[in-house]
TORKOL-4160 file (C-alpha; in steps of 0.2 Angstrom, whole numbers, padded with zeros to 4 digits, m for minus):
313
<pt num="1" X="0009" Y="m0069" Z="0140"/>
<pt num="2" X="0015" Y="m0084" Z="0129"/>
<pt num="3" X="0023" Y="m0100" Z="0136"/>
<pt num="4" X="0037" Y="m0098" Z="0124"/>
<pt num="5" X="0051" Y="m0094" Z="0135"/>
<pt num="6" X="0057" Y="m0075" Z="0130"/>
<pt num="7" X="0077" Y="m0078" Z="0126"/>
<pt num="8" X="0071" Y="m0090" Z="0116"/>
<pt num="9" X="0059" Y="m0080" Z="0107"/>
<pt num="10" X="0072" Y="m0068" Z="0104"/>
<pt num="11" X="0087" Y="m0078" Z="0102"/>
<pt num="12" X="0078" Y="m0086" Z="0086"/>
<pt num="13" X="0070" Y="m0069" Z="0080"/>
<pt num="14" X="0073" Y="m0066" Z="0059"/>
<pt num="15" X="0068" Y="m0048" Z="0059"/>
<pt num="16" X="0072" Y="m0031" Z="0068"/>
<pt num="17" X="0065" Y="m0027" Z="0084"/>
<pt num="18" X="0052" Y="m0015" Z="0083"/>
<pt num="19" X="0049" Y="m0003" Z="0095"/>
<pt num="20" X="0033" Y="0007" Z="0090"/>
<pt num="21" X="0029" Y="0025" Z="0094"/>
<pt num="22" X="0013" Y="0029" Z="0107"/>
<pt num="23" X="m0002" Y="0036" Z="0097"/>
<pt num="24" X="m0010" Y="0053" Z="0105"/>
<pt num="25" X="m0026" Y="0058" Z="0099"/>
<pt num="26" X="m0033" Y="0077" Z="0096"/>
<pt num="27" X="m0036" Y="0079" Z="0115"/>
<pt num="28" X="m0016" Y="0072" Z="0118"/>
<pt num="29" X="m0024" Y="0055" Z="0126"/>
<pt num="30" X="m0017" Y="0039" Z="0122"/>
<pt num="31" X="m0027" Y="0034" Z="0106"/>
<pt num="32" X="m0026" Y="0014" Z="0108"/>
<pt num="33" X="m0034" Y="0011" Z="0090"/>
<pt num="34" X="m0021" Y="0019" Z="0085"/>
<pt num="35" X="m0008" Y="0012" Z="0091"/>
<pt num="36" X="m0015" Y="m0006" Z="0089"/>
<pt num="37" X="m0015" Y="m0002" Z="0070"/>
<pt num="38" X="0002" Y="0004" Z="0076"/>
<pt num="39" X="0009" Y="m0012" Z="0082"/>
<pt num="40" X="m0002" Y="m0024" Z="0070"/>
<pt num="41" X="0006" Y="m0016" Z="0054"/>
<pt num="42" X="0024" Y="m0020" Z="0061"/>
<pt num="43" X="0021" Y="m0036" Z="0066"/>
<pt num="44" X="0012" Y="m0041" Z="0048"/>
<pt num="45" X="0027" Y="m0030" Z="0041"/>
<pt num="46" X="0041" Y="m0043" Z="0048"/>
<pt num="47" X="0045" Y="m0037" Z="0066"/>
<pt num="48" X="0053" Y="m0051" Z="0078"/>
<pt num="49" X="0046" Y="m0042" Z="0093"/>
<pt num="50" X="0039" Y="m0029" Z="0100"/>
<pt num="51" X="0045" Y="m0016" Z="0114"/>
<pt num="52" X="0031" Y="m0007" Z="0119"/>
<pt num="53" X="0032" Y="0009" Z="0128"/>
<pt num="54" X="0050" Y="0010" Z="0129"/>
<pt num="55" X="0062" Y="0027" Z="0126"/>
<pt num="56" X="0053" Y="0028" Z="0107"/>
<pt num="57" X="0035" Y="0024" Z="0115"/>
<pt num="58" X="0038" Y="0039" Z="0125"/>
<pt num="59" X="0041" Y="0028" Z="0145"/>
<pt num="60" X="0044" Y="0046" Z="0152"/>
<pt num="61" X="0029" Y="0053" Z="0148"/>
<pt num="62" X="0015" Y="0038" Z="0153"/>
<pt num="63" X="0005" Y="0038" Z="0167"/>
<pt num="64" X="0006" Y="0021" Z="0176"/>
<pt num="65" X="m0012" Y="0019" Z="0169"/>
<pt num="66" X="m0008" Y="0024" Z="0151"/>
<pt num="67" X="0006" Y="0013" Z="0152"/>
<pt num="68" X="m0002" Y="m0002" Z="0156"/>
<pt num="69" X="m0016" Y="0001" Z="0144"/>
<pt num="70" X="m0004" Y="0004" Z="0129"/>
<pt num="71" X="0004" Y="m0013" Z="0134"/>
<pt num="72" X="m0013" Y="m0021" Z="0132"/>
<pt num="73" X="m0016" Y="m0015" Z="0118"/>
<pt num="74" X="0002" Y="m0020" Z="0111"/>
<pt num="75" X="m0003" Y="m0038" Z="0118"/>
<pt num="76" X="m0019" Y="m0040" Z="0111"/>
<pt num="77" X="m0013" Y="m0033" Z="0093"/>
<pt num="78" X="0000" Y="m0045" Z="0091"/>
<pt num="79" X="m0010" Y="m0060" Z="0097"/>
<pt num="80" X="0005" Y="m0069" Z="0101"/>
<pt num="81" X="0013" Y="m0071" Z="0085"/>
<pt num="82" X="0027" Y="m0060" Z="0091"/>
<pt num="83" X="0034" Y="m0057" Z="0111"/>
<pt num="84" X="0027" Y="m0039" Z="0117"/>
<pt num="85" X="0042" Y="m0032" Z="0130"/>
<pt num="86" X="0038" Y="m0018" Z="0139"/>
<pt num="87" X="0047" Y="m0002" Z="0148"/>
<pt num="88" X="0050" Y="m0002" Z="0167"/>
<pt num="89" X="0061" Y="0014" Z="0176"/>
<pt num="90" X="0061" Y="0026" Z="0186"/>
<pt num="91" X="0068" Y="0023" Z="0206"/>
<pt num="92" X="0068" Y="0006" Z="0211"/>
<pt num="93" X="0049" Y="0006" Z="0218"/>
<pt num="94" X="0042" Y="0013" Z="0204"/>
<pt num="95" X="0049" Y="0001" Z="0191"/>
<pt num="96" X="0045" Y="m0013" Z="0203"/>
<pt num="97" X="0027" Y="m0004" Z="0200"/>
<pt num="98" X="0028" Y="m0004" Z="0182"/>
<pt num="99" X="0036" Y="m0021" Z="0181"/>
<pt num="100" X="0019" Y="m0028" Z="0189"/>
<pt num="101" X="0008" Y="m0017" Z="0178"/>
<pt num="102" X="0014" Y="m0025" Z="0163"/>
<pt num="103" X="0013" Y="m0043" Z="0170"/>
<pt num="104" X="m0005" Y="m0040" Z="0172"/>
<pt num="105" X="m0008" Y="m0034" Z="0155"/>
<pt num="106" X="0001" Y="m0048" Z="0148"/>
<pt num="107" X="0018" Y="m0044" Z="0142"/>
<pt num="108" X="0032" Y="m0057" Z="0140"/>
<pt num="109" X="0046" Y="m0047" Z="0147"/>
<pt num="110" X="0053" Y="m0030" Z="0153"/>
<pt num="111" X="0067" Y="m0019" Z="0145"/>
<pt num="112" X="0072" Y="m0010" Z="0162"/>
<pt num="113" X="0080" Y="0008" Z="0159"/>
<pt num="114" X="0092" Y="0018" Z="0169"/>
<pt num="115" X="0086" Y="0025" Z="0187"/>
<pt num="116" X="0078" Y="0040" Z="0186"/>
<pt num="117" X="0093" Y="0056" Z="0188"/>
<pt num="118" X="0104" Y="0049" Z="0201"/>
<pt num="119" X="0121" Y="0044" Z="0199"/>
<pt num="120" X="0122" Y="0028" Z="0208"/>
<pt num="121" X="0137" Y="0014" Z="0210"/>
<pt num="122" X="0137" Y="m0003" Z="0205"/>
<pt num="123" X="0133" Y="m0012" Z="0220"/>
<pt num="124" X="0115" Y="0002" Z="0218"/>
<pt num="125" X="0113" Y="m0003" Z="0201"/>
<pt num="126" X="0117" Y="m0021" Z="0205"/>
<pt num="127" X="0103" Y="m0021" Z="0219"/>
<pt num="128" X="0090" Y="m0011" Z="0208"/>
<pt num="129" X="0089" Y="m0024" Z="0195"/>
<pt num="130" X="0087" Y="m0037" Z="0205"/>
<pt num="131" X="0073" Y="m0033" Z="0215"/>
<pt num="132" X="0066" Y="m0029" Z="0198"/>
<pt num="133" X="0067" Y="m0045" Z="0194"/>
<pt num="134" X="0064" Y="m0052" Z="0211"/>
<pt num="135" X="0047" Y="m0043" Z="0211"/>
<pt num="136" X="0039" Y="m0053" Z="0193"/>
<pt num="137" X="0039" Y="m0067" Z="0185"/>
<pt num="138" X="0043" Y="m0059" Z="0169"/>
<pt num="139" X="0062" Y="m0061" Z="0159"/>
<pt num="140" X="0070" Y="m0044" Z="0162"/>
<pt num="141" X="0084" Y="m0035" Z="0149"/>
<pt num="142" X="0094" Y="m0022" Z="0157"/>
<pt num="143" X="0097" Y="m0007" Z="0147"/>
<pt num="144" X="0115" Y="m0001" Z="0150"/>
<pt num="145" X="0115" Y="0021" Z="0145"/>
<pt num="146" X="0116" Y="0037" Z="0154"/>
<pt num="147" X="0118" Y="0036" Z="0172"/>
<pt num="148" X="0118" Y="0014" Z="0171"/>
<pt num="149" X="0133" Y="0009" Z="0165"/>
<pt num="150" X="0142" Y="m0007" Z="0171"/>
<pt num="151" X="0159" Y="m0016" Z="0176"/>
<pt num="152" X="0159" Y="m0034" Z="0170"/>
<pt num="153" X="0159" Y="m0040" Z="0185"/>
<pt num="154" X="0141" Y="m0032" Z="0190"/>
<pt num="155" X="0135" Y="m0039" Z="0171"/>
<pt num="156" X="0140" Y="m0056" Z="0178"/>
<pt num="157" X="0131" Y="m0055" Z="0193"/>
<pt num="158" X="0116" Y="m0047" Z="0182"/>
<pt num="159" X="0117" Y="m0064" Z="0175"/>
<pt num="160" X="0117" Y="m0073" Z="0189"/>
<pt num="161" X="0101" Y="m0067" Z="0193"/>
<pt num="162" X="0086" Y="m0077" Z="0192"/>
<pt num="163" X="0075" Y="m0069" Z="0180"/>
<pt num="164" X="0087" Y="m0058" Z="0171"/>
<pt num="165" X="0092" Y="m0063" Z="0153"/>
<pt num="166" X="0100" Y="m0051" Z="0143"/>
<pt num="167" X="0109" Y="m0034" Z="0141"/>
<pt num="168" X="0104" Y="m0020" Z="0130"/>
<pt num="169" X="0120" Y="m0009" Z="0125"/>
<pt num="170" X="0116" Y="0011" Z="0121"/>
<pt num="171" X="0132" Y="0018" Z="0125"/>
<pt num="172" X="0141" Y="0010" Z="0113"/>
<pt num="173" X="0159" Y="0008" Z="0120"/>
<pt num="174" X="0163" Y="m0007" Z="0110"/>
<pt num="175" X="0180" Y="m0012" Z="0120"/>
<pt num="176" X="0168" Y="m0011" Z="0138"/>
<pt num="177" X="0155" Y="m0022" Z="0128"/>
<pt num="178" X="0168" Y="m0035" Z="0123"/>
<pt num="179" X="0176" Y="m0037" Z="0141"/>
<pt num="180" X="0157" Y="m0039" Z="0147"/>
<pt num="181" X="0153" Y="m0052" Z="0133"/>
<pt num="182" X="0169" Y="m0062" Z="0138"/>
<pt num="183" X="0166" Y="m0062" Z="0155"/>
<pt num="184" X="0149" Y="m0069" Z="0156"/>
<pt num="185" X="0156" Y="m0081" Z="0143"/>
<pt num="186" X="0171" Y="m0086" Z="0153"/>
<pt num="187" X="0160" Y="m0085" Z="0170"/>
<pt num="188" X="0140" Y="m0089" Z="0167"/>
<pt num="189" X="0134" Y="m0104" Z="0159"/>
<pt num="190" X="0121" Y="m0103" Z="0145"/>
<pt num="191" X="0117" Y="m0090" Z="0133"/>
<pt num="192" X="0114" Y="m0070" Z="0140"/>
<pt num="193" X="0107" Y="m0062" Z="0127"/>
<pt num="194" X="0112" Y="m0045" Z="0119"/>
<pt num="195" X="0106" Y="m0031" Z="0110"/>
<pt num="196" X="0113" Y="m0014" Z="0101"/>
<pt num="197" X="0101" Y="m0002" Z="0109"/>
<pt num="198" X="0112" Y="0013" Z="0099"/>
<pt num="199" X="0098" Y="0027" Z="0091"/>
<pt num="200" X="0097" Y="0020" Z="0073"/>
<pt num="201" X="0107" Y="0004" Z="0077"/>
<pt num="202" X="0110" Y="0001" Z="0058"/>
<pt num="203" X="0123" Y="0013" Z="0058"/>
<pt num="204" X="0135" Y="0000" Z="0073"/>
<pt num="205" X="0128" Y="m0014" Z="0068"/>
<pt num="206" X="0143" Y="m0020" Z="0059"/>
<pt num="207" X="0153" Y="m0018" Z="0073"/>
<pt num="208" X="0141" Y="m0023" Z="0086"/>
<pt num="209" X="0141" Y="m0041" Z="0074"/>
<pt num="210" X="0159" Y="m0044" Z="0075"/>
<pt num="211" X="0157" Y="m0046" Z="0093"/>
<pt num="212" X="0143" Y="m0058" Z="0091"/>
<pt num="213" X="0130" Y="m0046" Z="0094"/>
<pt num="214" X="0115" Y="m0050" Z="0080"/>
<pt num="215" X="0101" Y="m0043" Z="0090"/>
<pt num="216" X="0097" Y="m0025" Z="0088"/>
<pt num="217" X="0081" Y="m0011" Z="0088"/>
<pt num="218" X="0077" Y="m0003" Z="0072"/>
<pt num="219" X="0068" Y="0015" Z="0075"/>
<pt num="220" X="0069" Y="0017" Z="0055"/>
<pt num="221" X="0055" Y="0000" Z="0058"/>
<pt num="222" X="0042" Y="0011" Z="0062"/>
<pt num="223" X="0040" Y="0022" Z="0047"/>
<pt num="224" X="0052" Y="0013" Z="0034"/>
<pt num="225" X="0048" Y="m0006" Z="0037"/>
<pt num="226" X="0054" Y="m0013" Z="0021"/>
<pt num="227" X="0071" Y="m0002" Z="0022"/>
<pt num="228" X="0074" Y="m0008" Z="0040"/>
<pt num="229" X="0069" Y="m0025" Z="0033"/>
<pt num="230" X="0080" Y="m0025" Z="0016"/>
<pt num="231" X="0093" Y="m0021" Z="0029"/>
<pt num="232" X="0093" Y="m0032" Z="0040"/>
<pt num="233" X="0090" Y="m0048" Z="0028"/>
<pt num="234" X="0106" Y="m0039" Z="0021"/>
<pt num="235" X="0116" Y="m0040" Z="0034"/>
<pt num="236" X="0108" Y="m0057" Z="0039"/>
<pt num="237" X="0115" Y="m0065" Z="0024"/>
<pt num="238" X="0134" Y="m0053" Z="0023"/>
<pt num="239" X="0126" Y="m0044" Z="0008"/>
<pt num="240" X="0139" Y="m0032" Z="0008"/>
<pt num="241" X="0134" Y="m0021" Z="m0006"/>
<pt num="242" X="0118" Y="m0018" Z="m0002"/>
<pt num="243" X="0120" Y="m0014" Z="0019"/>
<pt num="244" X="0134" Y="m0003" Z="0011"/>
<pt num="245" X="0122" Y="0007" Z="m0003"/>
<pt num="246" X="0109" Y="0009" Z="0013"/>
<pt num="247" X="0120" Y="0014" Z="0026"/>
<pt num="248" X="0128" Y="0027" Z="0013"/>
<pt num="249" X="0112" Y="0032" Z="0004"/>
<pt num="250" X="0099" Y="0030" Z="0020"/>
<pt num="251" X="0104" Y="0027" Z="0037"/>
<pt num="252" X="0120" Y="0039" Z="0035"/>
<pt num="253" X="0111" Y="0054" Z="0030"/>
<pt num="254" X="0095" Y="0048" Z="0043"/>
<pt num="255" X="0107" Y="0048" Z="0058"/>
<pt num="256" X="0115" Y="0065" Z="0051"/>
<pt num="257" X="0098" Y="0074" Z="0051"/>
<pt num="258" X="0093" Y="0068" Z="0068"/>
<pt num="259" X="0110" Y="0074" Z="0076"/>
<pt num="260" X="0101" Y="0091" Z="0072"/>
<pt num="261" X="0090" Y="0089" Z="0087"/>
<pt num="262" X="0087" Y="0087" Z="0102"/>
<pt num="263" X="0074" Y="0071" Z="0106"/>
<pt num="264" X="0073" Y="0069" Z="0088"/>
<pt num="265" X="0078" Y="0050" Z="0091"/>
<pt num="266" X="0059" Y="0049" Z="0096"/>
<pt num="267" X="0051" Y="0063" Z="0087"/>
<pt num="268" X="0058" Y="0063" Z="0070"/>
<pt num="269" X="0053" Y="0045" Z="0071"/>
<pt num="270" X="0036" Y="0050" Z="0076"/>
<pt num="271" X="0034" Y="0063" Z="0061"/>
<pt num="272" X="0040" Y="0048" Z="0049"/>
<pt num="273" X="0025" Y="0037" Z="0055"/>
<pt num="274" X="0014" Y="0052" Z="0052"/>
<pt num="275" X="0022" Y="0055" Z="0035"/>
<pt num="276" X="0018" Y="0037" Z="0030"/>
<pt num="277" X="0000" Y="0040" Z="0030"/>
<pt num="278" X="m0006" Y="0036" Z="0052"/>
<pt num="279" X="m0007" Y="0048" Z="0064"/>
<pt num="280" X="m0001" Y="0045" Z="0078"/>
<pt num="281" X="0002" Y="0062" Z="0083"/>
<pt num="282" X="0013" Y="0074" Z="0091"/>
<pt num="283" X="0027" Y="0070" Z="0104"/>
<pt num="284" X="0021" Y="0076" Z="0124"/>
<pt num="285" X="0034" Y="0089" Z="0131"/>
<pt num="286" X="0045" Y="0091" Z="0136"/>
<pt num="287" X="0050" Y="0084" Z="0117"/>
<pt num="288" X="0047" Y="0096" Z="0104"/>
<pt num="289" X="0040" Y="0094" Z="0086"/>
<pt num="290" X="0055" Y="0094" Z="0073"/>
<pt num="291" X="0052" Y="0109" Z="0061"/>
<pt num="292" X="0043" Y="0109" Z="0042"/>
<pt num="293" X="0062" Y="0109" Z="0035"/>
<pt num="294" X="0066" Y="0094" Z="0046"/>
<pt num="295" X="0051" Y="0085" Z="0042"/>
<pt num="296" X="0053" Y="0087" Z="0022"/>
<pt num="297" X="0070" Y="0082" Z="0022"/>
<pt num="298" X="0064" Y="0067" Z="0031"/>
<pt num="299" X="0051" Y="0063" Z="0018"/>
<pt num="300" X="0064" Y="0065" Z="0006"/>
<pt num="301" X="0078" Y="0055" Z="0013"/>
<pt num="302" X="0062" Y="0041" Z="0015"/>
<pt num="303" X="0059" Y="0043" Z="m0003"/>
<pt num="304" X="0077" Y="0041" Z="m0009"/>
<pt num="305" X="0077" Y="0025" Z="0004"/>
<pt num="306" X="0064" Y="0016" Z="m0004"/>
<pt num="307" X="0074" Y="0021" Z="m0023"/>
<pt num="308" X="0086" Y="0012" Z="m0016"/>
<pt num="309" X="0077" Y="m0004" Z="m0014"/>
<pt num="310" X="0069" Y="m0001" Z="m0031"/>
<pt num="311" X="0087" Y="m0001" Z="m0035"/>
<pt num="312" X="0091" Y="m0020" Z="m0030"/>
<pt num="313" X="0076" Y="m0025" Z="m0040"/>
């Protein structure tokens, strides 16, 4: 764990967030070379940071153990140069588990997802974050999706809390995300970070920018750095043109093809990184593999994304 305070870190990031798949090796264990090749190459490709065993790194399916050693491994292969962030969910003691598990294995923060299945209110959700917090010493992000979905007045009081810093949007209800970003403003002192946490966040990023919202997760990072990079330097510097030929030419037609299945916001990605030349392997159920036809039209749509950038040249 780095001194560097995380919102800082992040707060000063010039790069996408990469959220790196898990590795599985032939007999469907964690393959930890792997996977540090994994998370090296992203980080020498330009990542800001690195969420490790999050919704893409496949949280749902890690034993506590496989957890922690794939957060190790994300530690030691980025050897500081970028904040590591790990997943932490499930019921309240659980993710109080898992928060611990990554503290010892040296991460700089925690992205905290949704409560497992139940449908709980806000004072519940309020409560579950923060004896999540209360229970480490690490910054926590609290992802808002699914069955976690807050007023603002629970995202001020998230902000209240000692040891929460940010919010991570993946519903994508822009009108519910400006009330909450103008009511921490109006009611919190000091900078609450947020992110677009939206599957291939490219596609909203331009809105999610309007309302100050700079910070998002790139998926396409994993198996198309230089396209998610191109992007986001495009974006970065109101390059127009080119965020529009990549949202029209790549990220459009991306998004279009993983609306043809279900889970494919992890495993298409997963059979992009495979297509790139590592394997990491398959996805664990209950995902599924996307079929031959999915996979070629992925290596095709990759190919036309990088005749794109040959294009700016």
């Amino acid at each position: 764990m780095t001194p560097a305070p995380l919102a800082a870190r992040l707060r000063d990031s010039n790069g996408p967030l990469f959220f790196p798949v898990t590795a599985y090796g032939r007999g469907g264990a964690p393959d930890l070379d792997v996977y540090r090749t994994h998370v090296r190459r992203g980080v020498e490709a330009g990542a800001a940071a690195v969420f490790a065993c999050c919704g893409t790194g496949e949280f749902h399916a890690l034993l506590p153990e496989e957890f922690q050693d794939c957060v190790r491994a994300a530690v030691r292969a980025t050897e500081g140069r970028v904040p590591v962030v790990a997943g932490a969910g499930y019921g309240t003691a659980l993710a109080v588990r898992y928060a611990r598990l990554a503290e010892e294995a040296g991460a700089d923060g925690l992205l905290a997802m949704p409560p497992y299945l139940v449908q709980a209110g806000q004072e519940g959700l309020l409560r579950h974050y923060q004896e999540v917090a209360a229970a480490t010493a690490l910054p926590v992000i609290v992802y808002q999706r699914d069955n976690a979905v807050f007023t603002p007045p629970t995202v001020v009081e998230l902000a209240r809390t000692d040891g929460i810093v940010g919010l991570k949007d993946g519903l994508g209800d822009l009108d519910l995300v400006q009330r909450i970003v103008s009511a921490v403003r109006t009611e919190v002192p000091g900078d609450f970070l947020y992110f677009n946490g939206l599957p291939t966040a490219e596609q909203t990023q331009l809105a999610y920018q309007a309302l100050g919202i700079t910070l998002y997760s790139s998926a396409v990072f994993c198996f198309a750095p230089k396209i998610a990079l191109a992007f986001h330097g495009a974006l970065t510097a109101g390059d127009t043109a080119t965020v529009r030929r990549l949202l029209d030419g790549f990220y459009r037609p991306f998004v279009e093809l993983r609306a043809q299945g279900r889970g494919y916001a992890v495993s298409l990605v997963k059979a992009g990184v495979r297509l790139r030349g590592l394997d990491v392997g398959e996805v664990r159920p209950p995902l599924h593999e996307p079929p031959e036809d999915h996979v070629k039209q992925l290596a095709q749509l990759i190919e036309r994304g990088y005749a794109l950038l040959e294009g700016d040249a």
